[in-house]
C-alpha positions in Angstrom: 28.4 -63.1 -27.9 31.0 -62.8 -30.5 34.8 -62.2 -29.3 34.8 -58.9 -31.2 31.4 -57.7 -29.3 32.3 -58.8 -26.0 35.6 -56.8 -26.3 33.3 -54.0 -27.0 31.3 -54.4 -23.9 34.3 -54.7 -21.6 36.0 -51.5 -23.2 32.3 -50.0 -22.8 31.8 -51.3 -19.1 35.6 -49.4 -18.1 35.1 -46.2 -19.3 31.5 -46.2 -18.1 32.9 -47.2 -14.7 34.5 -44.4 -14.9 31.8 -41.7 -16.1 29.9 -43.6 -12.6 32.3 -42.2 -10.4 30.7 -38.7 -11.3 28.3 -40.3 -8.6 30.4 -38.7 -6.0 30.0 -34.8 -7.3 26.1 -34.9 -6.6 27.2 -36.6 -3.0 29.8 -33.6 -2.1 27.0 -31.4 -2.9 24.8 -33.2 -0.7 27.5 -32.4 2.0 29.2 -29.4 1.1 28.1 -25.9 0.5 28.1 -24.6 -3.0 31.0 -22.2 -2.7 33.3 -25.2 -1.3 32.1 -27.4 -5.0 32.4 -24.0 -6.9 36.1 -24.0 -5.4 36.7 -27.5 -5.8 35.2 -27.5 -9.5 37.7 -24.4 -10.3 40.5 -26.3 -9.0 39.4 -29.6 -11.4 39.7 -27.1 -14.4 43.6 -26.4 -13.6 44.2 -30.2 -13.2 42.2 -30.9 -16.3 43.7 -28.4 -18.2 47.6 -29.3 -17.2 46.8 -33.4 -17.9 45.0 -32.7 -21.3 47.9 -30.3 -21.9 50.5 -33.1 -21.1 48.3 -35.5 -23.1 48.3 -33.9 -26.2 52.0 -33.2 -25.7 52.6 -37.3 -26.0 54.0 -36.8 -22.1 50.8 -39.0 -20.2 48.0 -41.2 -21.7 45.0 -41.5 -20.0 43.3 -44.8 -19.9 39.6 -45.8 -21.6 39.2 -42.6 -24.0 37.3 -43.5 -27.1 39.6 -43.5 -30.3 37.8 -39.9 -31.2 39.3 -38.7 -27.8 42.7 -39.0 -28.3 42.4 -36.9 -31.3 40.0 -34.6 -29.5 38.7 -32.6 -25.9 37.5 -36.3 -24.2 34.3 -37.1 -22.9 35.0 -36.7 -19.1 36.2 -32.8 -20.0 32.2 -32.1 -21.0 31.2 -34.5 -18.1 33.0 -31.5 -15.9 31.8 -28.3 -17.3 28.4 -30.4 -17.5 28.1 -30.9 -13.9 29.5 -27.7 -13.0 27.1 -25.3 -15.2 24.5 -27.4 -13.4 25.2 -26.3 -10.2 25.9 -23.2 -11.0 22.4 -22.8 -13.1 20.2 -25.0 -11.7 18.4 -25.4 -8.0 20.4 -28.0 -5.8 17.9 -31.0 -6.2 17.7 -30.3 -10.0 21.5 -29.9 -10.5 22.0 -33.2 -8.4 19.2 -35.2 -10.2 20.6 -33.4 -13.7 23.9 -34.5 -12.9 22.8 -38.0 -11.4 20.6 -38.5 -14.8 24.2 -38.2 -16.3 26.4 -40.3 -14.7 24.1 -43.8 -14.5 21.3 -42.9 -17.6 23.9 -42.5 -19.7 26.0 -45.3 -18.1 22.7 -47.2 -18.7 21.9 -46.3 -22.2 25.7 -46.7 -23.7 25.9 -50.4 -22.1 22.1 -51.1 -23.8 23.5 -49.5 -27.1 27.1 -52.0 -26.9 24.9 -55.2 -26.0 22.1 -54.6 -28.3 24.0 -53.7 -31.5 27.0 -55.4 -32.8 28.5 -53.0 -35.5 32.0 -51.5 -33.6 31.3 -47.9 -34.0 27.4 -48.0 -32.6 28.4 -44.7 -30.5 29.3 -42.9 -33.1 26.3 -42.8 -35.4 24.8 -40.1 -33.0 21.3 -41.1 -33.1 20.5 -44.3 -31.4 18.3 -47.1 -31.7 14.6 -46.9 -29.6 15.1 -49.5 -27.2 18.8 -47.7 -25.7 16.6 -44.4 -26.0 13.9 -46.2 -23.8 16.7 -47.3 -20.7 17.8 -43.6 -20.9 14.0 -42.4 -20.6 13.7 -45.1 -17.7 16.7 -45.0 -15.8 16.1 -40.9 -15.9 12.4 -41.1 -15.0 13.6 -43.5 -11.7 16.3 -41.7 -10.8 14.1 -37.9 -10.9 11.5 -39.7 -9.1 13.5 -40.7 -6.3 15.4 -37.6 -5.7 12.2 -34.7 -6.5 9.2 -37.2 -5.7 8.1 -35.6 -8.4 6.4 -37.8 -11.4 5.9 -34.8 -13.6 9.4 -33.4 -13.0 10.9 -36.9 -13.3 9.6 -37.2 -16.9 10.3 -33.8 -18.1 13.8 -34.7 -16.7 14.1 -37.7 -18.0 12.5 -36.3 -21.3 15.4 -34.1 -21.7 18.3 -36.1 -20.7 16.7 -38.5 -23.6 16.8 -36.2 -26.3 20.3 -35.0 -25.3 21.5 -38.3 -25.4 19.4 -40.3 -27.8 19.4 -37.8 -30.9 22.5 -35.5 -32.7 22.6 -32.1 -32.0 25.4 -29.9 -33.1 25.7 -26.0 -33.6 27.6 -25.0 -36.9 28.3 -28.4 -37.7 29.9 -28.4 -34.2 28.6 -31.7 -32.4 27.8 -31.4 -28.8 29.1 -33.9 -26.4 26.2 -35.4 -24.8 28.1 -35.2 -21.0 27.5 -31.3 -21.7 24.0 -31.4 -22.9 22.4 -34.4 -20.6 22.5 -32.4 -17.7 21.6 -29.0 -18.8 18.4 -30.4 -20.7 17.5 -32.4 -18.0 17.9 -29.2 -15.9 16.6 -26.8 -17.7 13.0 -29.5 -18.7 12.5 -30.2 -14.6 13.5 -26.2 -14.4 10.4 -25.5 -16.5 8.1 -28.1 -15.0 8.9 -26.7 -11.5 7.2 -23.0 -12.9 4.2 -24.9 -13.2 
């Protein structure tokens, strides 16, 4: 591995470390009942919104943002509002195994896509190359299947969590932050499947 690629995967590996420590939402919810994560969600917001206020004012810089998040709203703001519309939109085992597919597919596929692929800005081409899209689909499919027990709602999850992440999608030449749309298509997918 060349210096400049492993300095890519080490970068990669701490600010996925972080994005794994949304682990611990899905487990409060396991524990606590909605309204208590509802209140303890609306009180993130207010500490989000008075660090990214600070940030942008040059007072605080917070550590492992990609070079497009200091310019921008960073990754672990959409990771939030991700997780919370979950819970607020989707049954409990489908918000948890939404929010799950998250936190460690995405963890899995953005480590695949830094080892596999030496160019520097791999993450920012959007669409990404079949084999990271295949860990996603995987890691997705083995996390839904061991929280629902469910193979068909584990691949309609992991189906959607897959297209959120593998493939650009923007509104008005907005683009979406995949931490916002992982879990709400992986939601919404097992959502579907569950009618059936």
């Amino acid at each position: 591995m060349r210096a400049t690629q492993s300095h890519l995967v080490w970068a990669e590996v701490r600010r996925k470390a972080l994005h794994i420590c949304g682990v611990i939402i899905p487990v409060f919810y396991l524990l606590f009942p909605k309204d208590w994560i509802i209140l303890g969600f609306l009180i993130g917001f207010c500490i989000i919104v008075l660090l990214e206020w600070l940030r942008f004012r040059g007072r605080i810089t917070l550590p492992a943002l990609r070079e497009r998040g200091h310019r921008n709203i960073p990754a672990y703001v959409f990771f939030v509002i991700g997780a919370f519309l979950s819970i607020l939109i989707f049954e409990k085992s489908i918000a948890i195994t939404a929010i799950l597919m998250l936190a460690l597919g995405d963890t899995a596929s953005a480590l695949t896509g830094v080892l596999i692929d030496a160019e520097p800005r791999w993450h920012e081409r959007r669409r990404k190359r079949l084999e990271v899209m295949l860990v996603m689909f995987v890691t997705c499919f083995v996390i839904g299947w061991l929280v629902l027990f469910s193979i068909p709602l584990a691949v309609f999850g992991a189906l959607g969590a897959t297209v959120a992440d593998g493939l650009p999608l923007s509104i008005r030449g907005y683009h979406l932050d995949d931490n916002l749309t992982i879990p709400l298509f992986a939601g919404a997918l097992m959502n579907l499947g569950a009618m059936w």
